[in-house]
N, C-alpha and C positions, 0 to 999 in steps of 0.2 A: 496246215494246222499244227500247234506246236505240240508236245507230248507234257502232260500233265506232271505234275513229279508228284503225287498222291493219292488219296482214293476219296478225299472228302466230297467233292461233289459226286458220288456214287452213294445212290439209296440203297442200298445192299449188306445183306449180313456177310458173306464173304469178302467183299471188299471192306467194311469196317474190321473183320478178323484179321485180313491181310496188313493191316495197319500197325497192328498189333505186334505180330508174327513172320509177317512177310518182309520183312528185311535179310537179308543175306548175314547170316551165323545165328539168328535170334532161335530158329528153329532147333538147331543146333545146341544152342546153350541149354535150351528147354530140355532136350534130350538127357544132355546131360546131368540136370539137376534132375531128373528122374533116377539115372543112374546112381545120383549119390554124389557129383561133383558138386562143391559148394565155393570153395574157395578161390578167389579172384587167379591164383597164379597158377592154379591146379586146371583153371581154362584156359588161360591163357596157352600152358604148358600141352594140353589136350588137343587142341585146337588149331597152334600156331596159327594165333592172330594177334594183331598192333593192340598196345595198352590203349593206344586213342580209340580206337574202333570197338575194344572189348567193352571199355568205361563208356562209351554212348551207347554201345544194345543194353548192359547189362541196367544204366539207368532208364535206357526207355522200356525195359521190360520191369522193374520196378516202380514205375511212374505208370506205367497201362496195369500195374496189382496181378502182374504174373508171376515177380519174384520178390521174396520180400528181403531186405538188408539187414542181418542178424549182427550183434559181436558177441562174438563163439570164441573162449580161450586168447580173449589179445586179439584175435585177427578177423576179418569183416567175413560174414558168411551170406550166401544167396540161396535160400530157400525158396520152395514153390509156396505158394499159398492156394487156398480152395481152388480160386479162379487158375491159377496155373495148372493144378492138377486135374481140372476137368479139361486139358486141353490131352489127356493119357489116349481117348480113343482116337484121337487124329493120329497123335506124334506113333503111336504104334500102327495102324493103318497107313502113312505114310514111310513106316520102317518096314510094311511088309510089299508093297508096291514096287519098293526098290529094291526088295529080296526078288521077288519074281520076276520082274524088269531087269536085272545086271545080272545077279548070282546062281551061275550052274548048277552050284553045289546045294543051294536050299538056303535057309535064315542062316545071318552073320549068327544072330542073337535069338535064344528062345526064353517065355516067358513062363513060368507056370504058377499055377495057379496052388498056391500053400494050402486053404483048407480042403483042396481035393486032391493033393498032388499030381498034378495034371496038365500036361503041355499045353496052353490056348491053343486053337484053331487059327486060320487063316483072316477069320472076323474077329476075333480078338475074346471069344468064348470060351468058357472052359466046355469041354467035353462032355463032364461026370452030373455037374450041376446044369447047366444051360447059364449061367448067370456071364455078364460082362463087368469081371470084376476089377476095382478100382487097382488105380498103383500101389497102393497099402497094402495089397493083400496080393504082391506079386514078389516072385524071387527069379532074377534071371539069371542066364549060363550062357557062352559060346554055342552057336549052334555048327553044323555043318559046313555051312559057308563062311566059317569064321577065317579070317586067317593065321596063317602058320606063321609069320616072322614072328622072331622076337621082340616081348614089350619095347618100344620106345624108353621109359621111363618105368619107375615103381607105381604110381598111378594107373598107368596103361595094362600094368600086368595084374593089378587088384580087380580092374575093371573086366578079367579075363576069369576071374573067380568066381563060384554061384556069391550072390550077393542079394538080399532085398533089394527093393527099389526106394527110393526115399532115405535111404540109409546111410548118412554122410561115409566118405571114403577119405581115406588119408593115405598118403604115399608114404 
């Protein structure tokens, strides 16, 4: 029996989100437009991946209303929209799976939580409040498991700076 290349004949919500999301870098771009990455050469650059490959996630994640296509100063910008930002408690529960799963030292990356000033929890909770609060309302910083080289690029090393989330970055 051959292997399907899809999820459409699957009644299922995770297999429809895997549609979505579940291509290989799409995860990844998501992350980054959390971080504040918007513009097409700044992923490219982050990423090191093919303009062919980045230009089909980066449309099917705008075509599935995950990112939307801005023009920001002259140059194309990729924004999350609602729908993309309600994907914050995966993309972070899956950033902290892989902290506990690879990383000795603890989170690459910590979030905290601005109206409590307050590190989230391992569920993605603030401490102070109990609340699961959105990406808007988060500033993140290197955590312990972050590493030591040096930035790749001026992007890489802003991305090593506290920073909101949602808060374009420019190199």
């Amino acid at each position: 029996m051959a292997l399907g290349t899809d999820y459409s004949g699957q009644d299922c919500s995770l297999a429809k989100a895997l549609e979505v999301v579940g291509e290989r870098w799409s995860l990844l771009l998501v992350r980054d437009a959390f971080l504040g990455v918007t513009r097409f050469s700044d992923f490219r650059r982050r990423l090191d991946i093919s303009k062919a490959v980045l230009t089909q996630r980066l449309g099917s994640l705008v075509e599935a209303g995950v990112l939307e296509r801005r023009t920001h100063g002259g140059h194309d910008a990729y924004v999350l929209t609602p729908t993309g930002e309600a994907l914050w408690p995966a993309v972070h529960a899956l950033m902290r799976w892989g902290d506990a799963t690879t990383s000795a030292l603890g989170p690459r990356r910590l979030f905290r939580h601005v109206p409590c000033d307050a590190d989230l929890d391992v569920t993605g909770r603030c401490p102070v409040c109990g609340a699961t609060p959105t990406a808007a309302q988060l500033e993140t910083r290197p955590g312990p498991g972050a590493g030591t080289d040096p930035p790749a690029n001026p992007l890489s090393a802003r991305l090593r700076e506290p920073h909101r989330l949602l808060t374009p970055l420019r190199d």
